[in-house]
C-alpha positions, 0 to 999 in steps of 0.5 A: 456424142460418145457411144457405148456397146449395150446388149445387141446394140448400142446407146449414143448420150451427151456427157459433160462435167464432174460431180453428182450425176444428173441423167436426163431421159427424154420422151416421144419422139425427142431425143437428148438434144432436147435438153441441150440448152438445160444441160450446160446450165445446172451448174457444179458440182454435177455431172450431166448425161442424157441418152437418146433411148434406144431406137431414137436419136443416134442410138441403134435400132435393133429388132425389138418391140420397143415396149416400156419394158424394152427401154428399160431392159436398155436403159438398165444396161446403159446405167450399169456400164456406165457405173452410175450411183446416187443419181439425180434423174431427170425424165420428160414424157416417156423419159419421166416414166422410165426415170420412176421406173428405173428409180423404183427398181434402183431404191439405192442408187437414186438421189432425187427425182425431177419430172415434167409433162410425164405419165403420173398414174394410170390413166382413164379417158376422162383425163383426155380432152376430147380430140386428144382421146380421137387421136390416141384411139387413131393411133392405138389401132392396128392399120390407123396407127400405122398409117398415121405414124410409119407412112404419114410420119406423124410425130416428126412433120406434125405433133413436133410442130404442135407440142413446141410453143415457140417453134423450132428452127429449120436445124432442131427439127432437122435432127429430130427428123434425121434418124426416122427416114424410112416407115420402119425406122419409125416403129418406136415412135408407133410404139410409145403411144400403145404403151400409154395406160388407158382404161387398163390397158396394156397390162404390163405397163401398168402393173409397172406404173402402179409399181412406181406409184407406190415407190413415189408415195413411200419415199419420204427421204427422196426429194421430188420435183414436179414442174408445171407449166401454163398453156390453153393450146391442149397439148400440155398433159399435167393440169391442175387435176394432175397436180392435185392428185401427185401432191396427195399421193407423192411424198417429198414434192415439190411444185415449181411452174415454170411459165407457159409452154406447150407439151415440149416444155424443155424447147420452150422454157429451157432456161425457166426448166434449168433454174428451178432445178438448179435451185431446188437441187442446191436445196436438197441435193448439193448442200 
């Protein structure tokens, strides 16, 4: 993977091919080779990029907060070494918020935008199952969190095994596992599920999810894609309810379900996930 210098640290990310760029941005606790089996699959003409976010993947660790804003501070200053305009971006999970956000902030240098099991709007409890609220309560609290995710290491021995459907194999996990090895280096994945805009809170990231809301609502002239996906195990985040409310509050979207899949979905449904972007973006974008 190349890596380049950004600010104080620097950013590894997966490059291949020529043409229109496609940047794909994963979630918590991914890195860019979730996209692996998505990526060589869009076809020409495009170019596909996806970084491991800062403190994940490859990438470096500096001595952040890693907050919503930090990602993007870095993620802004990887998009601008790497001159990249008219972009199709791509986001799972976090990856999804920071595409909008990044979008919102970027008016002229996005084409198109295409999300999946992402953070669409602030959000209240009653958009929780039950059990889901008990462990993002475990999680956002001083001591429980960090027991849970910095000794227990969480989101690597259990939400991994969780959220993919299907399974992963003993060396996919493996390089998830590989670059969070002590308590400290997991202190970004400690740091995303804090962020979430639950019930006003924190205040900061919502004002910014509200920004890209409004982005997302009067932007006709940018195409959009929504995939969704079907599952009974509760991991999947965007459900009917999710749906109805991103077909009346964004402009030009599209939906594509993509079969079933559990929170994880480019593991699960990689080639479903790459076909209906292929296509939609031979629609919109490619023509």
């Amino acid at each position: 993977m190349p890596v380049i210098s950004i600010l104080d640290s620097e950013i590894h990310y997966r490059d291949a091919g020529v043409g229109v760029p496609f940047v794909f941005i994963h979630g918590n606790p991914t890195s860019s080779h979730v996209w692996r089996n998505i990526m060589p699959n869009i076809g020409d003409p495009a170019r596909t990029l996806a970084p491991d976010l800062i403190g994940m993947g490859e990438s470096g660790k500096p001595a952040i907060p890693y907050r919503f804003a930090d990602h993007a501070r870095y993620l802004d200053a990887w998009f601008d070494a790497l001159e990249l305009d008219g972009v199709v971006l791509v986001g799972h999970d976090w990856g999804g918020a920071l595409a909008m956000d990044w979008a919102a902030r970027h008016p002229d240098r996005i084409r198109g935008i295409v999300l999946m099991e992402t953070i669409l709007r602030p959000l209240g409890w009653d958009d929780f199952p039950p059990s889901h609220r008990i462990r993002y309560e475990t999680l956002r609290a001083p001591g429980t969190g960090e027991a849970k995710v910095l000794d227990e290491n969480f989101f690597i021995k259990q939400a991994l095994k969780l959220t993919v459907r299907s399974g992963l194999s003993p060396e996919d996990h493996d390089v998830y596992r590989q670059p969070y090895p002590t308590p400290e280096s997991r202190k970004p994945l400690l740091a995303w599920p804090r962020e979430m805009p639950i019930e006003g809170a924190p205040e900061d990231t919502i004002k910014r999810i509200e920004t890209y809301d409004e982005w997302m609502a009067a932007t006709p002239a940018i195409p959009k894609l929504l995939l969704t996906f079907d599952g009974d195990d509760g991991t999947l985040m965007i459900g009917p309810r999710l749906i109805d409310w991103a077909l009346q509050n964004m402009t030009a979207l599209e939906i594509e379900g993509c079969g079933p899949a559990a929170h994880v979905c480019p593991e699960d449904q990689p080639q479903a996930i790459a076909g209906a972007i292929r296509s939609w973006a031979d629609r919109h974008l490619l023509r």
